[in-house]
C-alpha positions in Angstrom: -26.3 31.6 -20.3 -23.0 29.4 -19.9 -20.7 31.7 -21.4 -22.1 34.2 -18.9 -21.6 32.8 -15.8 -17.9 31.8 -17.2 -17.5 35.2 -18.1 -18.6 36.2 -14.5 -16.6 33.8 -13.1 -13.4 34.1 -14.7 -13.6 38.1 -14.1 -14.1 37.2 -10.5 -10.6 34.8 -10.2 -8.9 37.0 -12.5 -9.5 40.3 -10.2 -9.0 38.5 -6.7 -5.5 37.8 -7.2 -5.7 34.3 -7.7 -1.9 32.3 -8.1 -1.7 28.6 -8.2 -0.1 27.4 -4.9 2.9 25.1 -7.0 4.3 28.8 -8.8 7.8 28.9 -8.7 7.9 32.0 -9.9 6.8 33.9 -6.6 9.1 31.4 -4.2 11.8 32.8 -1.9 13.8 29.8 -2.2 15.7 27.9 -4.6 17.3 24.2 -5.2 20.7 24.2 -5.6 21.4 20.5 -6.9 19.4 16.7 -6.0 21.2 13.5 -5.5 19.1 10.5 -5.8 19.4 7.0 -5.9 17.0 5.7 -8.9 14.8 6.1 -11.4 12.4 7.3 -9.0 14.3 9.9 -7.8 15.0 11.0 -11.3 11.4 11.7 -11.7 10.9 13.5 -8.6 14.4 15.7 -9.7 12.3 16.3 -13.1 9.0 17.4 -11.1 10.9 19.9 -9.3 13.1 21.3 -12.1 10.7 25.0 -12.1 12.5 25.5 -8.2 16.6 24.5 -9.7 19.1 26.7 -9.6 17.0 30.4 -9.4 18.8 33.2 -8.9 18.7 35.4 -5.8 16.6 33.5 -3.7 16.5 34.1 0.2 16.5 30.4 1.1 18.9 27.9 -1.1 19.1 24.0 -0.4 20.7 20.8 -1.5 18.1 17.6 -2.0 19.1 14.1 -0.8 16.1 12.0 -1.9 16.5 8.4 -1.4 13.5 6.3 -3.2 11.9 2.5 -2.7 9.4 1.1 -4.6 7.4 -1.8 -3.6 4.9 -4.2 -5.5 2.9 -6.7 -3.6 -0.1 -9.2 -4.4 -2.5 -8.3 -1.7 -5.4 -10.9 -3.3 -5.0 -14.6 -5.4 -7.7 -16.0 -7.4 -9.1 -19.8 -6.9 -5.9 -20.9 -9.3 -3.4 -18.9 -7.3 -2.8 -16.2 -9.6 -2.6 -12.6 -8.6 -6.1 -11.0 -8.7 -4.8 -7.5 -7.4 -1.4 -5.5 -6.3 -0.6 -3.1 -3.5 2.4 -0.6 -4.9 4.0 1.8 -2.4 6.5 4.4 -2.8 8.5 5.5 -0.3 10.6 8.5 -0.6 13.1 9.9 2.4 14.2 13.4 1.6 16.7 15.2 3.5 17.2 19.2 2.8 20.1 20.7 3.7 20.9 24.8 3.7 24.9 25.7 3.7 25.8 21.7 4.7 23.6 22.0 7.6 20.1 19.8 7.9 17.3 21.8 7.9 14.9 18.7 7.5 14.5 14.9 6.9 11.1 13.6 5.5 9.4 10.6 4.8 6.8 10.1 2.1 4.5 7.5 1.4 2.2 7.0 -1.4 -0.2 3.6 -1.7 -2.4 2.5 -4.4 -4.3 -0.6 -4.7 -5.4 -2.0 -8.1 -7.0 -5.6 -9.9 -5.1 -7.6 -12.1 -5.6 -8.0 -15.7 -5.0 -10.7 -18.5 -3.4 -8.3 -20.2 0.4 -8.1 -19.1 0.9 -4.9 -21.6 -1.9 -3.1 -20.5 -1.2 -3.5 -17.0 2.6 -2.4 -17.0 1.2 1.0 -18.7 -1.6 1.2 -16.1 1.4 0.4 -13.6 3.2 3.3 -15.1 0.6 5.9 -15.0 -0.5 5.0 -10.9 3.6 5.7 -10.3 3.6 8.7 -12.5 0.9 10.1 -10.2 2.2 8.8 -6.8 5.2 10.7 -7.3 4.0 13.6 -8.9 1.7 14.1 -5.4 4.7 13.3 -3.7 6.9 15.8 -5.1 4.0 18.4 -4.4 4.5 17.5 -0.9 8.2 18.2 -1.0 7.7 21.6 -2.3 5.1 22.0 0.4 7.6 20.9 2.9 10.2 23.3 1.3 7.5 26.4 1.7 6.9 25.1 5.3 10.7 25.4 6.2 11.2 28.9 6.7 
């Protein structure tokens, strides 16, 4: 009965004309270069390498993405030690189209997590919340980048 309704459903999606909304492939504008200022910059850069430098687009622009992280104990246990974080991304993003601005941005991603004994553990844990704060954030730049025209 399960493989039915998949069946069903998939011939449904397949014959609406279903794309995913983050397809570069069917974009009418292209990034010509990103400048950024850290690490987290770089990783944005890498989220957004399907839209770089494609050929005969309508709209082209240059990415200035300036990128702050912050970490902050938002809760101490009884001993003073920090029970849980607050980490925050901020990311500016200007977009300019033949030297002239077209946009500036600001995006903000929070995320709130507990402590553990475990220093290792948490630096990986750490990892994977930033991983996901930027990725959303770089969805919201290519939003922004639709949005433009």
């Amino acid at each position: 009965m399960k493989k039915i309704v998949s069946i069903i459903l998939f011939l449904i999606i397949a014959g609406c004309g279903f794309k995913p909304i983050f397809s570069s492939s069917d974009t009418n504008f292209s990034i010509n270069k990103t400048e950024y200022n850290n690490n987290l910059g770089k990783v944005i850069n890498n989220n957004l390498k399907g839209y770089l430098n494609k050929e005969q687009k309508e709209f082209n622009y240059d990415l200035i993405i300036t990128s702050e992280e912050s970490k902050l104990t938002t809760l101490k246990d009884k001993k003073g030690d920090p029970a849980s974080f607050k980490l925050t991304i901020d990311v500016s993003v200007s977009v300019f189209e033949n030297n002239k601005i077209k946009i500036e941005r600001v995006f903000q991603e929070t995320f709130n997590y507990n402590n553990t004994s475990k220093k290792f553990e948490l630096s990986r844990y750490e990892d994977e919340i930033r991983n996901g704060m930027l990725e959303r954030i770089s969805e919201e730049i290519i939003l922004s980048l639709y949005t433009i025209q």
